[in-house]
Phi, psi and omega in degrees: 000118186258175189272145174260000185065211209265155150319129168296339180273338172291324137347292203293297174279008149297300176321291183287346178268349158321293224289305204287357177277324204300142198093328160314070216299128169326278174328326168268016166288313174261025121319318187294311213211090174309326196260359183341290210284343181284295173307330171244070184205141174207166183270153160181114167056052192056101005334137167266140191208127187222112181274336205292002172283328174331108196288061179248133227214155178326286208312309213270353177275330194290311177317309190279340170290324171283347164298347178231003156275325183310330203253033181050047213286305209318315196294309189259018129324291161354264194340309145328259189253058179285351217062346179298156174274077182288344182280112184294317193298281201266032177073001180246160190273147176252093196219038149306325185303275200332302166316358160248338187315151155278165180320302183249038128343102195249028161225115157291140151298141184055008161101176194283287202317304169303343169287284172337300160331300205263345159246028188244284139008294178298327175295324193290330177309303183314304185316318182281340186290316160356282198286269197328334187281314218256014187080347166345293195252109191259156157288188190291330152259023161126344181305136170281141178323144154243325195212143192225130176264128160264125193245124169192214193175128203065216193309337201308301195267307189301313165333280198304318184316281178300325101040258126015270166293344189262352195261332201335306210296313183295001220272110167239356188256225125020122159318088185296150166213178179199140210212143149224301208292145176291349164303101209272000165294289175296001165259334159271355148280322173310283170355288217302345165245043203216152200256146152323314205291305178222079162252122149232146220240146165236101188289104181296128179159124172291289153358286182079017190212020164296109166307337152306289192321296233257341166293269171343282178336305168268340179309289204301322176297297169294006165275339194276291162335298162332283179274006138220047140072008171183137218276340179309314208301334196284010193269318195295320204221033177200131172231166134263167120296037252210162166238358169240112196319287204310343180258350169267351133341299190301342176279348179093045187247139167308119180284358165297320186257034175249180189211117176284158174193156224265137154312349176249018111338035185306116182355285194311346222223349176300332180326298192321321202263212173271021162272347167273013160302343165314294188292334168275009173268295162345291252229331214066202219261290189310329184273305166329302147337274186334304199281304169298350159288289207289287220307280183320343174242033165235345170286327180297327166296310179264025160247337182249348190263173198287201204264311189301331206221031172243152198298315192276341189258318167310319157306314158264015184264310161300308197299298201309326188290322178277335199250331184284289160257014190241339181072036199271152188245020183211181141233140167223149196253086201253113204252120169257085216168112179279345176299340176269000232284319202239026164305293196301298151349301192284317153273007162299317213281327207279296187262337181279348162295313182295289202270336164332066271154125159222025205233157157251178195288345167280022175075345188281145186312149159285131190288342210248177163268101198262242194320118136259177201299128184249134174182183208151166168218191171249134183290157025240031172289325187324297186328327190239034162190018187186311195324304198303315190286326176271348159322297197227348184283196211277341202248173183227129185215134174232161205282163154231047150017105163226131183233154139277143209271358150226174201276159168256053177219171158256017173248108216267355174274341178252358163311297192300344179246337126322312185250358144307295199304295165345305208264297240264294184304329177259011151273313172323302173298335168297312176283337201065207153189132187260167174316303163303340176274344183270328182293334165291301192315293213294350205258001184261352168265029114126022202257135175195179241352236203314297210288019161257315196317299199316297203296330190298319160257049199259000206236358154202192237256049202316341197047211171079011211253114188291159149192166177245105166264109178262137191233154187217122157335307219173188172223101163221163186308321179315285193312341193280295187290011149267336169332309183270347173283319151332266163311327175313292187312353180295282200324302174331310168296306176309329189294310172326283183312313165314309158108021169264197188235115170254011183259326187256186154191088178308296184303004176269333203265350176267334149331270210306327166316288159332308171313311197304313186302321170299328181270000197262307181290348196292303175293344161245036181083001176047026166327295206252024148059032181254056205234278186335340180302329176286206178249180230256004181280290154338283211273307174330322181286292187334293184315289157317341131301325157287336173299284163354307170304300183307321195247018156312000000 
């Protein structure tokens, strides 16, 4: 069953419960409703999650709950995690959840085999994180491991990456480090701090044949060789991650020490498999486990809970409703946690890959509008650059608030001014400030006639500015993995609605096609007048640029 997306008549009555809302000052919803915040707030795999800013109302909640019955969500959740093949376009199962499911699990997503499959990996993982954490496992001259490179890209990276950082404070093994952009700068800032003798590299590539990567790669290899003088040395200080045996043979990596993973696997969705070996070499065996317990028990809340009351269908249903009937044209993600600092980042990747999409599953254009543009930082730097603009500029864009509600510190006073600005800020957006409340302020600051006049509407506020505050215990591995498990299950419900494919991503591939040709004419000089093959924008830059090189 592929998805066909939501009914046109459910659409349709969405559509009016927009129009009959619009205009509708937030605040007086929960005037409207004493119990607001009790009805739109839920519990769900240790996260709190409070919908009540949201400019929505029972009748416009009824509406989006008949949207996703209309578009059938409950059935192909099944289907997920059943193992069907929802990525329709290539025929595959979507089954990250199985890469979190536990051992005794007793319905595994995608089944006993596919259990099996995914902890016979995870043992072979422990085992190698084991020998490298406890020195076991030395480089070539005899050395213990100190620093781990992960060389990938996309999920290969943002994952592990974001991950990593957000974790720091547990980091008792290895050093984490991370290299992607083909851009040879981050990969000679890493080096440069770094001793051969004990760096080992984990090349990330499903493939084994991602061209970034394999640029980082052979660059790391010959810095490595370089300096200790002997080509054996990559067996010792290079494993993969990879399914393809033979090339990765061919780089001089042991195939004993590569670690796999399934077609049913999508970059974005990989942290979970053995792409996630940065991190159990950092963090160790036990956290890494920990983060797939929190992933796994937000998957098990949205697999048994009903629609009204699950977490992840309440996310996507509010997304929808903003992007959808309210036309809002962005989402932004504001993590009040410097440790989440590559959140935003992370879910860029998550939902504009996924959803990023205009074609629906019968191949005919999507009538609706889907993923919008997502980006944010973190507060409270957020405050003193983009804040103004969700304040007071002309479009209403709305936040996603994520805090932990205590610190992985012991300075519990700037903790305490950190989750004051949080809260004070999606009050602010909400509440606003009227023309009559700034003609008070200014007149008790001694300010009065024209030049109070003058001054009042630059001061104030409309509100009324949706947002969602997710409280996380802490950013310890559980609560992160359920976080991002969270959002998945967002992209997914929404994909659902949409009627699209959140599984593929077609569109990475013709950038990269092009590439190979620009860089093939490029190394051979543009000699043969093979420029001209672009359009005339194209072959003008190549062409000034190679001038540029030549007079180097």
């Amino acid at each position: 069953m592929r998805p066909r997306g939501a009914s046109a008549d459910a659409w349709s009555d969405l559509s009016r419960q927009a129009e009959r809302l619009r205009g509708t000052p937030t605040p007086s919803l929960f005037e409207a409703d004493p119990a607001r915040v009790e009805r739109m707030s839920l519990d769900a795999a240790g996260l709190h999650l409070d919908f009540s800013k949201q400019a929505v109302d029972a009748a416009a909640l009824d509406a989006l709950w008949a949207l996703a019955r209309s578009a059938k969500v409950a059935a192909h959740l099944r289907q997920q995690f059943a193992g069907d093949p929802v990525n329709f376009t290539e025929n595959r199962a979507a089954l990250h959840l199985a890469l979190r499911a536990p051992k005794d699990a007793v319905n595994p997503p995608g089944g006993p085999a596919i259990a099996s499959d995914v902890h016979e990996v995870l043992d072979r993982i422990e085992a190698f994180v084991d020998r490298v954490r406890s020195g076991a496992w030395v480089g070539h001259t005899g050395d213990a491991i100190t620093d781990v490179v992960n060389i990938g890209i996309g999920g290969s990276d943002l994952g592990p990456r974001m991950v990593c950082e957000a974790l720091a404070e547990s980091v008792r093994g290895p050093r984490p480090h991370f290299v992607s952009n083909v851009d040879a700068t981050e990969l000679v800032r890493v080096l440069s701090g770094l001793r051969p003798q004990t760096t080992l590299f984990v090349v990330t590539s499903k493939s084994f044949g991602t061209v970034e990567t394999l640029a980082n790669a052979r660059t790391a290899r010959a810095w490595l060789v370089e300096a200790l003088g002997d080509q054996a040395a990559v067996a010792r200080h290079f494993v993969a991650v990879s399914t393809a045996a033979e090339r990765v043979s061919a780089f001089g990596i042991d195939t004993d020490n590569m670690f796999g993973f399934w077609s049913w696997v999508g970059g974005r969705y990989s942290l979970w498999s053995a792409v996630g070996l940065s991190i159990a070499l950092a963090l160790g065996m036990d956290r890494f486990r920990a983060l797939l317990g929190g992933a796994h028990a937000m998957d098990e809340h949205v697999r048994v809970a009903p629609m009204e009351s699950n977490a992840a269908a309440w996310m996507a249903m509010v997304g929808i409703w903003n992007s959808n009937a309210l036309a809002l044209p962005s989402q932004v993600i504001v993590p009040y946690a410097q440790a989440l600092a590559r959140v935003p980042a992370y879910l860029q990747q998550l939902e504009m890959e996924s959803n990023g999409k205009s074609v629906c599953s019968d191949g005919e254009p999507t009538e609706h509008q889907t993923v919008p543009a997502l980006w944010g930082d973190v507060g409270t730097n957020g405050q003193h650059a983009f804040f103004q603009m969700l304040h007071q500029g002309p479009q209403r864009l709305p936040v996603d608030f994520i805090l932990p509600v205590r610190p992985s510190h012991d300075n519990d006073a700037q903790h305490r001014m950190l989750v004051a600005n949080c809260l004070a800020q999606s009050e602010a957006l909400m509440q606003g400030k009227s023309a009559g409340q700034v003609r008070v302020e200014l007149g008790e600051q001694g300010l009065s006639g024209q030049a109070l006049e003058d001054a009042v509407p630059h001061r104030v506020f409309s509100g009324s500015r949706p947002s969602t505050t997710i409280l996380l215990p802490s950013v310890n591995a559980a609560s992160l993995g359920a976080l991002l498990a969270l959002y998945e299950h967002k992209v997914y419900i929404q994909s659902v609605i949409w009627g699209i494919n959140a599984f593929d991503q077609w569109g990475v591939e013709l950038g990269k096609q092009l590439a190979s040709v620009i860089e093939r004419q490029l190394a051979d000089g543009l000699s043969d007048g093979s420029a001209g093959s672009h359009d005339a924008s194209t072959a003008h830059l190549m062409h000034r640029i190679q001038a540029a090189w030549q007079s180097d």
